[in-house]
N, C-alpha and C positions, 0 to 999 in steps of 0.2 A: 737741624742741619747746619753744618760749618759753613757761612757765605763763602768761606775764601777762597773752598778751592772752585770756586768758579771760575776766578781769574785764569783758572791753567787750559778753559774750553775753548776750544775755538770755535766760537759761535758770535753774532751779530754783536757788538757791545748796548743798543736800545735792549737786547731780546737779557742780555746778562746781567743788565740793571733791573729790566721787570721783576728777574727773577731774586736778584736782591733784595727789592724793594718789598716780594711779598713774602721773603722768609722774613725779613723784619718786622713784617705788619705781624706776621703768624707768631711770631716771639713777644712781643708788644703783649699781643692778644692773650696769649697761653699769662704771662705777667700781670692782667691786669691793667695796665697802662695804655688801654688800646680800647674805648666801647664797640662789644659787638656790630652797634648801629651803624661805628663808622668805618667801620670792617667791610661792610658786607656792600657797598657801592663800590668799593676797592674788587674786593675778589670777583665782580660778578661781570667789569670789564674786561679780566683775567680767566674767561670762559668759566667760573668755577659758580658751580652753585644750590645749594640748599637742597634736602630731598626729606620727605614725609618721614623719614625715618629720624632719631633726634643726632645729630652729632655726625652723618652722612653728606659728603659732599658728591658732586656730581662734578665730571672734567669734560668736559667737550673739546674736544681734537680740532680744529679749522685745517680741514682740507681745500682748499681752491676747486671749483673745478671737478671736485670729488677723485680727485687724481693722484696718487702716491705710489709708490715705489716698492718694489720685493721687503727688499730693507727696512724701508720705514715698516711696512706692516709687521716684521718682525720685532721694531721697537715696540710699534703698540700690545702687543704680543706680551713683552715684557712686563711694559707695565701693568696689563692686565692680570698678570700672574704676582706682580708684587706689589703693589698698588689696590690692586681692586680684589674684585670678585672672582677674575676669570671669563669672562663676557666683553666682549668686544660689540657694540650697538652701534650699528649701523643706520644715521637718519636720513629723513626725505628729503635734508639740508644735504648732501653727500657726505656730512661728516661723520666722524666716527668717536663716540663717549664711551665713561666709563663710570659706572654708580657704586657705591660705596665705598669713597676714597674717604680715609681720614685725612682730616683740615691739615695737623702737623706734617703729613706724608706729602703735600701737594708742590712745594717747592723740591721735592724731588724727583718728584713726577715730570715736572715742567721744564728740571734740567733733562732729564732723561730727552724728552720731547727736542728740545735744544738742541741734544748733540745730533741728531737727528732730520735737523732741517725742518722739525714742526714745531707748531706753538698753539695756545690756545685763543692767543689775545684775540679779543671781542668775536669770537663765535657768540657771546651774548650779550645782554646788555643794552642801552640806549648808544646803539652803534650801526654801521653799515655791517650787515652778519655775513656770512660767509658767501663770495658769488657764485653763483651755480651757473652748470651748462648742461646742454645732454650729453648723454656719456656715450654717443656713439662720433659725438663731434669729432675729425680727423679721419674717421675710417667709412662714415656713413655715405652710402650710395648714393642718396638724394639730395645731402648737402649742398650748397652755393661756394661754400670753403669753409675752413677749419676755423673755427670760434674761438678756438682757447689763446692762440696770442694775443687775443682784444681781451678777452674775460681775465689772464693773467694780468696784463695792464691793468686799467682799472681794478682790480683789489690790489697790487701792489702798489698804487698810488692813492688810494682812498684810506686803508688799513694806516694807523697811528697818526690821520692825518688830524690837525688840532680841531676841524670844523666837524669831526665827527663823532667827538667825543661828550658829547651832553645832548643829544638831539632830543628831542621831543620825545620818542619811542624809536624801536626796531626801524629797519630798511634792508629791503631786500631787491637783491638786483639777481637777472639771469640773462643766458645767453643760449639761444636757440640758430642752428644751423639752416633748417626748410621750416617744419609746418607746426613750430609752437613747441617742439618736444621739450625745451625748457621751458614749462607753463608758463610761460610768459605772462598772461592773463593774469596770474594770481600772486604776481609781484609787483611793488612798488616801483622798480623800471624792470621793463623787460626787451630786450633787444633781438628781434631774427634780421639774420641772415638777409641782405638785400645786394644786387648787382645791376648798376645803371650805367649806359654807356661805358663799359667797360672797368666802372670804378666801384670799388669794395665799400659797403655801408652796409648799415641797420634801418628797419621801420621800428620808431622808436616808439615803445605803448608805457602809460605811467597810471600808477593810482590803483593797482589790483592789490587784493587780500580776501582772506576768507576770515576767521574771527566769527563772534557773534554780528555781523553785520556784512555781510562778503559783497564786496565790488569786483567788477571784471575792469582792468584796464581799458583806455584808451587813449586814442592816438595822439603823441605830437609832434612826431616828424614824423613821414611815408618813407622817406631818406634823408638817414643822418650820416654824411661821409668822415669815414675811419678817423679821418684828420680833426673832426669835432666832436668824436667821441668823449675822449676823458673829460675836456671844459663842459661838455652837455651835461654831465653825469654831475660834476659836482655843481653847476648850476641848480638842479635838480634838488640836488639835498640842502643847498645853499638856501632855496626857497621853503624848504620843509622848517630847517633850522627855523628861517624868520618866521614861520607863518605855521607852524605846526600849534597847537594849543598845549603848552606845558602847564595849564593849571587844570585839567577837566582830561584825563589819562585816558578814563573812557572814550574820548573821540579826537586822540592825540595822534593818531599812524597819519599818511601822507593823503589817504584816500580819502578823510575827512576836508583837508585842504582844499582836494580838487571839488569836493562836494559845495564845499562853502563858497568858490569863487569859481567855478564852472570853470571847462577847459579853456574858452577863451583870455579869460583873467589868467588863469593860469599858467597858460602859453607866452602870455604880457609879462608874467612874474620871471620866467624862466626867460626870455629873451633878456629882460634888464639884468637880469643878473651874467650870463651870458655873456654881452658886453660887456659888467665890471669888472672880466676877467681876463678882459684883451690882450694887459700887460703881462700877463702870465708867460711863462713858457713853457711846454706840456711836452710830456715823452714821443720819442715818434718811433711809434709803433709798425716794427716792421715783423712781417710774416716769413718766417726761416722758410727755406726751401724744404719740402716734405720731400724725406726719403724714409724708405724700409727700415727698419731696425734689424741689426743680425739674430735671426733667430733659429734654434738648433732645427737642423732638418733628419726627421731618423724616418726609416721604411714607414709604410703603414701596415697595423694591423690589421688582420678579418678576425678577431675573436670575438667579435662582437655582432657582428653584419647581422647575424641574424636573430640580435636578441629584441623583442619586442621593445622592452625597455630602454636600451641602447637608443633606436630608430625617433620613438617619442622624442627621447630628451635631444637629439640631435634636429627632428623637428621642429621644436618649441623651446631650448635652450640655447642654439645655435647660431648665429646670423651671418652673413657671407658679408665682407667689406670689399669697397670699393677696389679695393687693392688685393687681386686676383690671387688667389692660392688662398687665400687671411682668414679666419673667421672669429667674430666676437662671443665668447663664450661668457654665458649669464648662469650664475651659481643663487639658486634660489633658496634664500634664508629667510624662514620662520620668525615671525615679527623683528626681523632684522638682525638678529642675534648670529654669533656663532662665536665658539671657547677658543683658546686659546691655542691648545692643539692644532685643531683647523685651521687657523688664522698661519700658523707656518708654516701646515701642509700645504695651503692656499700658496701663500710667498712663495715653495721651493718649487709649484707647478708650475707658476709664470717664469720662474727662472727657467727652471729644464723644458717647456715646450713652449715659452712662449721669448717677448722681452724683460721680462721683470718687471712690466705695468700692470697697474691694476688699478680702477675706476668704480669706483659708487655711484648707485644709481638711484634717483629720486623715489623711486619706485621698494628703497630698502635689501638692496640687492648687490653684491657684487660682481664688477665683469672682468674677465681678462681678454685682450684683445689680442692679437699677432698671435693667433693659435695656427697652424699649418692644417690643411684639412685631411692632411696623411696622419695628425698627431690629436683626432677627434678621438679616438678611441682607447689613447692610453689619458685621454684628461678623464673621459669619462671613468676608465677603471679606478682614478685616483681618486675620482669625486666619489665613487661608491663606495668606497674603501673609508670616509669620510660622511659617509650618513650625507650627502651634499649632492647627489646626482639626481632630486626629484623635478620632474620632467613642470615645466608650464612656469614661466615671469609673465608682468605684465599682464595680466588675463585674470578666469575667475578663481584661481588655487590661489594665488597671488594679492592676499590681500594686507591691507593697511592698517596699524592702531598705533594711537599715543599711547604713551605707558599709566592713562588711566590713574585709579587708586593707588595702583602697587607701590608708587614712587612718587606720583606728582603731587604735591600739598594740594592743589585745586580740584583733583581729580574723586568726580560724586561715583563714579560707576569704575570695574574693572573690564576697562575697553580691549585689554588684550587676553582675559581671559575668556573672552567672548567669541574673541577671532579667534583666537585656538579652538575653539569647541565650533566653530562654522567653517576652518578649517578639513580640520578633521571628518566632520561631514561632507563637503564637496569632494575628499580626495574618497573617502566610502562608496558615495551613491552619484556622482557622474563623471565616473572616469573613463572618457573615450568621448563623450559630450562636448567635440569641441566648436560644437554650433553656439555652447553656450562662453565659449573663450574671451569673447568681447565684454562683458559683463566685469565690469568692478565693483567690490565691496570695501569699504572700509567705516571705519570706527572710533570715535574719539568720547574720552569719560567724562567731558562736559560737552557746553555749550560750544567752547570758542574756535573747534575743530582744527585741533594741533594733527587728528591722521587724516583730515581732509574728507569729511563726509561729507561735505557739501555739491563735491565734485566728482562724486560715485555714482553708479547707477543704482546700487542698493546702499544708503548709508546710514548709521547710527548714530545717534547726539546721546549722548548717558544724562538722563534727569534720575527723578525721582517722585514719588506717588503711593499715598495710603491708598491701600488694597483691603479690607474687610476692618479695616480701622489699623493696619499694621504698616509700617513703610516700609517698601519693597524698592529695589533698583527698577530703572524702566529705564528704555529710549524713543527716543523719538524716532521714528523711520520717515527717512527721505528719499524720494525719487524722482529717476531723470536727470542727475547732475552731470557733467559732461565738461573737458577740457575741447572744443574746438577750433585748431587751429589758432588763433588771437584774442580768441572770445571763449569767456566762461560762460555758461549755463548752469544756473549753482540748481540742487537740488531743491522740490519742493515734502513739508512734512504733509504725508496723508492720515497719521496715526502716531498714538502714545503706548507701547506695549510693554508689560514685566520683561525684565532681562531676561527669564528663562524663557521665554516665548519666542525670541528672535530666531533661532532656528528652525521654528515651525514656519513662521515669516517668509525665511527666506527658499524655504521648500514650497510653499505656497505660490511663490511670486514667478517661482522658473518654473512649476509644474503648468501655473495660469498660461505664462508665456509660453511655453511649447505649445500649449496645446490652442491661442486663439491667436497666435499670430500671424501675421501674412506673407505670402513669400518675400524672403529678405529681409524683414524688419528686422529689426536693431532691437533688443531691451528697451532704450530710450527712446527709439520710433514708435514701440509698443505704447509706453507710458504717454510718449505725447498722444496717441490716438485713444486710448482709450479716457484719461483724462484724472483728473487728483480724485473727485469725488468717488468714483469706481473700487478703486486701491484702498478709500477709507470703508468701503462694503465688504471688500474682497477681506479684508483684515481685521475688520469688528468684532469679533470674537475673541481673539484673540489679548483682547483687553481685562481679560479677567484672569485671577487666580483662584484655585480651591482655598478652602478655609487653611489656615496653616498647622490644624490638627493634621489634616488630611495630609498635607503637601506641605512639610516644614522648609524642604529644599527651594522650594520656591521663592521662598522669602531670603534666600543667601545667596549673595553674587559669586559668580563664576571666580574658581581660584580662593576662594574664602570656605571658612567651615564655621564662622559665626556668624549672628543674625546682621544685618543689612542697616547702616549706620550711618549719621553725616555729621558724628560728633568730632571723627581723629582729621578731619578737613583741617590743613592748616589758616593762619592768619599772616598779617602782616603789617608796615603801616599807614598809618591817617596820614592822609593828606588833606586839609580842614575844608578849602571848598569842595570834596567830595561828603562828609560829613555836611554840613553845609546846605550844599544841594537837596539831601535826603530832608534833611529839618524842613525845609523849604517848602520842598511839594508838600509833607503832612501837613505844612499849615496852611497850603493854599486846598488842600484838600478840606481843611476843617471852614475855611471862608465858604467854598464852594458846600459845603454842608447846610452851614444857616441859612445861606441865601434861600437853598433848594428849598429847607421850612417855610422860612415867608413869603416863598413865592407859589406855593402850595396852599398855604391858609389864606391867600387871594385867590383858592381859584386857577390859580394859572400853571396848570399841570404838566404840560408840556415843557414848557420852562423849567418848571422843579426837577422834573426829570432828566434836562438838558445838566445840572447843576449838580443832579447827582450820579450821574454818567463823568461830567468831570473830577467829581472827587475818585472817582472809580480809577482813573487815569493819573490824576496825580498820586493817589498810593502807589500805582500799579510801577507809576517812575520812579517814585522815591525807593520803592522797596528794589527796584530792577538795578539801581546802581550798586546792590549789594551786588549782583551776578557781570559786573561789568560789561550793563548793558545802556545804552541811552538810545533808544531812537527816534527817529524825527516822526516816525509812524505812528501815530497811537494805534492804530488795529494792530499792527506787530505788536506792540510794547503788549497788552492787552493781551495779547494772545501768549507772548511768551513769561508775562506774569501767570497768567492761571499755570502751564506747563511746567514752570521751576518753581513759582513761591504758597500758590494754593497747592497744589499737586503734593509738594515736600513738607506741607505740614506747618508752614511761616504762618500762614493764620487760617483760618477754619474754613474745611471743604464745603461746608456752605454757597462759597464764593465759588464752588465749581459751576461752570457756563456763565461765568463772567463775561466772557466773550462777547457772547450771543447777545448778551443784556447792555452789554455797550453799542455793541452794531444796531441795537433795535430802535425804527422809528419812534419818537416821542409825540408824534401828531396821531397817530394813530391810536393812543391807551389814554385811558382816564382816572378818575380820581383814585380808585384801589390801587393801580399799577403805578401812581405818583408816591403814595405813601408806602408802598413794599419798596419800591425803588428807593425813599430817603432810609427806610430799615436797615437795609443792605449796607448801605453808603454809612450810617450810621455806623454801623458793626465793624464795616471795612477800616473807618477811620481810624475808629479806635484798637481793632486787633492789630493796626498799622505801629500807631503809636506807642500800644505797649510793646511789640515785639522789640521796633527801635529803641526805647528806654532801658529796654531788657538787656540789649545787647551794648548797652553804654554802661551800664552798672556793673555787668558781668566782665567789660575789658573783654567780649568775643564779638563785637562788631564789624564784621569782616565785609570788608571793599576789594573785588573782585577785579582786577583791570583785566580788558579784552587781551585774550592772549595770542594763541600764533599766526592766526592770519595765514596760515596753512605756510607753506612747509616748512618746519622746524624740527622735524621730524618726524617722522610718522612713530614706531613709538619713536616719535620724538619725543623724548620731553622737552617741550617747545617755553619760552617762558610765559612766564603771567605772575600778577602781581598782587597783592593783598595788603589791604591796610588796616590796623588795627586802631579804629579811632580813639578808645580809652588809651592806651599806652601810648602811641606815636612810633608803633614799630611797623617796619620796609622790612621786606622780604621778595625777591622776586625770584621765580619758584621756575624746576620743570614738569 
């Protein structure tokens, strides 16, 4: 691309230098004169980043707010037409990406973006990513008032600011009108809605994420008034900055902070900093006066009145705004997606029956607001016309996945070909079921739950697990998870089940539940009464497969037509105290070995036991920071080692009911159960050791760093991070 003619764009001169700077790096690069390695911290503040396929890059759009314009939608329109694929991906970030851009093509992309009034900067990266609200904020009936001129604030005063540009990891902030609808819970600051003697404020909640380790926020102001908003905010990250742990990635996000020095200290950390920014002088944020937008008024329609279909999706795709006559209309998109086509029939519908707005919704969805309720029935004839008028958001048709295998480097399972096929089922066999509407499913193809399975009522974690000696995909199934109001309630797992199983699963789980529940219970009122252990009976069976003579399908993930693999899993780089760390535990796992012998050939079995129960632990950590896990738990750690590194074949199923054999009293067994226990321990150590050496000879030693912390997208490709400790290559992945 020619820099020069930038100069003739009328566009920001920061946003025309980025875009200079990364056609250079890209010419640099393409020459030679540029290492990939120092490339790739460059492009990936630049929203731009890496995909499972070799030489694909991936562009993430930063919408604010999820909020954009007729027009813009048709920019991105374009570019997905010359640029990309053709696919416009819509995340639970409200942003909107595009996969398979080549690297050379991205400074054209990003002018394009430009003329246009968007950008990509730091939708990813160790940044403040994109701020989110709910997308009914401005129009919604229950609202306190409109969110979005505070939420526009803060990201325009945070975005390119110098303090947020090398943070420790990710930060995510959102902005909720009444009761949570921007999950506030499961962000790093999350702000609703609050009105006290007549003055406009937030109850401010900090320290939420999902990830391999999901925390619910909590409170540090009940009320924070408007006017100390933004100082709060960078306060906030100001403490992360100092206190965030940049050498151990695994327990680098803010919710580790708050873990390490409890709210109180933490509240201490964030007032002092608060104060060093007295001398500041901050935007004052004022809220325009809300009026109507002109929107076209034409007769209404009856051609439709009495079409079954019509009535549904005016039901359950519809919603009436505070502002009489209005309704917000929700266009439900299949794991987020919709072409290019759509995307400008989409645009010229807001245009001609609406304002030209249109709104992303965490939930993977797009909404157009300001519809007239005379002009329901020619949106919906355009939505049908468009493959686009399937009835039911938000509810159980309406589900969630990361993009999985198909694209993400990290991804063990194909989490979206999973939802397609559970999909497909729900809209078959309970259509008209809208008793069962409340119920969320969602799915993510590892651990670190980029589509938020933690906080579904039916959820999926994609592992992995020999099945008759063969490794097959599997997930973990979680239940009970729930956004409430301020407060998360993450799922719990009752079961490890083959991928192909999950459909049976989930017919199992709504047939159970119709048919023992009580009146009014909830799915999740269901599961708290009935309880974990029940769900792990109800679903036992389903833990096997036929021999793969029988059932070859079985052993091939959804969307795939060969056998079930965790070899094309990308890598990334070492960072040495994570390497480091691993060495560490094996060798205190090998200390905790001897002892166990000699404290065994005394006699003193219980002890020995005790010592071999901790080498158990120390592998189980050393080998878990390959999955970018640390936790402070050992029954977790313990638990989620057997689940991803016994289960997937890292060392010998042997070691399956590890678990149990770590949980078990040592006062209670005797001399045989001392010396099977040091066997084990013995085996453990070693199958530990050689896997790690294996994986340092070979340059495939791959460090996993906790990735989305939920929403990044649902298929979000959310990032995450991998180290390759033989090389010293960084990659941070969606």
């Amino acid at each position: 691309m020619d820099i020069s003619e930038l100069k003739n764009l009328d566009i920001p001169p920061a946003v025309r230098q980025e875009i200079e700077d990364f056609a250079t790096e890209v010419e640099r690069l393409s020459a030679g004169e540029l290492p990939e390695e120092d490339f790739k911290r460059f492009r990936l503040q630049q929203g731009i980043y890496g995909q499972r396929q070799d030489a694909e890059q991936m562009v993430r759009t930063k919408l604010p707010f999820g909020q954009y314009t007729s027009e813009q939608l048709r920019c991105l329109a374009e570019l997905g037409d010359t640029y990309s694929n053709g696919i416009l991906h819509v995340t639970t970030r409200q942003d909107i990406q595009f996969h398979f851009v080549k690297i050379a093509q991205v400074p054209k992309a990003l002018t394009l973006l430009a003329k246009h009034g968007l950008t990509t900067r730091e939708a990813c990266g160790n940044t403040v990513r994109n701020v989110t609200a709910c997308h009914k904020t401005g129009t919604c009936p229950e609202e306190l008032f409109n969110v979005t001129p505070y939420a526009k604030a803060v990201q325009s005063y945070l975005i390119r600011h110098p303090l947020t540009q090398t943070l420790p990891r990710k930060f995510k902030i959102t902005f909720g009108g009444c009761h949570g609808c921007g999950l506030a819970a499961i962000n790093d600051i999350g702000l609703n809605a609050r009105v006290r003697d007549g003055q406009r404020g937030f109850r401010m909640i900090i320290g939420g994420g999902l990830g391999s380790y999901p925390k619910s926020a909590e409170v540090l102001h009940e009320f924070l008034p408007v006017r100390d908003l933004i100082r709060t905010c960078e306060a906030v990250v100001a403490v992360f900055d100092k206190y965030g742990d940049k050498t151990n990635r695994n327990k680098a996000r803010f919710k580790f902070v708050l873990e390490r020095y409890g709210m109180d200290k933490t509240r201490q950390l964030v007032q002092e900093e608060f104060e060093n920014l007295a001398d500041k002088v901050y935007p004052l944020i004022e809220a325009p006066e809300e009026t109507i937008p002109q929107v076209p008024e034409l007769a209404a329609t009856a051609e439709f009145d009495q079409d079954p279909e019509f009535q549904a999706w005016v039901a359950r795709n519809t919603f009436e705004q505070r502002q009489k006559g209005y309704h917000n209309i929700h266009i439900k998109l299949l794991l987020g997606d919709l072409n290019t086509d759509q995307a400008r029939a989409i645009a010229d519908i807001a245009d001609k029956l609406g304002a030209g707005q249109l709104i992303n919704t965490a939930h993977q969805n797009i909404m157009i607001p300001w519809i007239r309720t005379a002009s329901l029935g020619r949106v919906f004839a355009e939505l049908k016309s468009l493959n686009l008028s399937r009835a039911g958001t938000e509810e159980l048709k309406d589900m969630t996945s990361c993009p999985g295998s198909e694209t993400c480097n990290l991804g063990i399972t194909h989490s979206r070909g999973l939802i397609d096929q559970l999909s497909d089922d729900v809209d078959n066999e309970y259509t008209g079921d809208t008793d069962l509407d409340h119920i969320s499913v969602k799915a993510s193809g590892c651990p670190n739950s980029c589509g938020q399975h933690h906080i579904a009522s039916i959820g999926f974690s994609g592992s992995a697990r020999k099945v008759n000696g063969i490794l097959a995909p599997h997930y973990e199934v979680m239940l009970g998870g729930r956004i409430d109001g301020d407060e998360a309630v993450f799922g719990q797992v009752v079961t490890k089940i083959p991928a192909k199983n999950a459909p049976n699963a989930v017919r199992r789980l709504i047939a159970d539940y119709k048919k023992v529940r009580n009146n009014g219970e909830t799915f999740n009122d269901y599961y708290d009464r009935m309880g974990k252990p029940y769900f792990g009976e109800l679903l036992a069976d389903l833990k096997t497969l036929p021999p793969i003579e029988e059932s070859p399908e079985s052993y091939i993930d959804y969307h795939s037509t060969t056998r079930f693999s965790l070899d094309d899993r990308g890598q990334g780089e070492c960072a040495g105290p994570i390497s480091e760390l691993i060495s560490d535990m094996i060798s205190e796992a090998q200390r905790a070995l001897f002892q166990g012998k000699k404290l065994i050939e005394k006699g003193e079995y219980a002890d020995g036991i005790r010592q071999a129960q901790r080498a158990f632990i120390c592998c189980a950590r050393g080998m878990m920071h390959t999955e970018g896990i640390d936790f402070t738990d050992n029954t977790l750690t313990i638990q989620k080692f057997e689940s991803l590194i016994v289960d997937a074949g890292v060392v010998s199923e042997n070691h399956s009911g590890i678990a149990d054999r770590y949980a078990a009293d040592p006062e209670s067994m005797g001399e045989e159960d001392a010396r099977n226990y040091m066997i084990e321990a013995g085996a453990l150590v070693k199958e530990s050791k050689d896997a790690y050496d294996k994986m340092q000879t070979q340059g495939t030693l791959r460090v996993r760093v906790e990735g989305s912390d939920g929403p990044d997208g649902g298929h979000t490709p959310t990032r995450d991070t991998f180290f390759d400790v033989t090389h010293g290559k960084h990659e941070e992945k969606v």
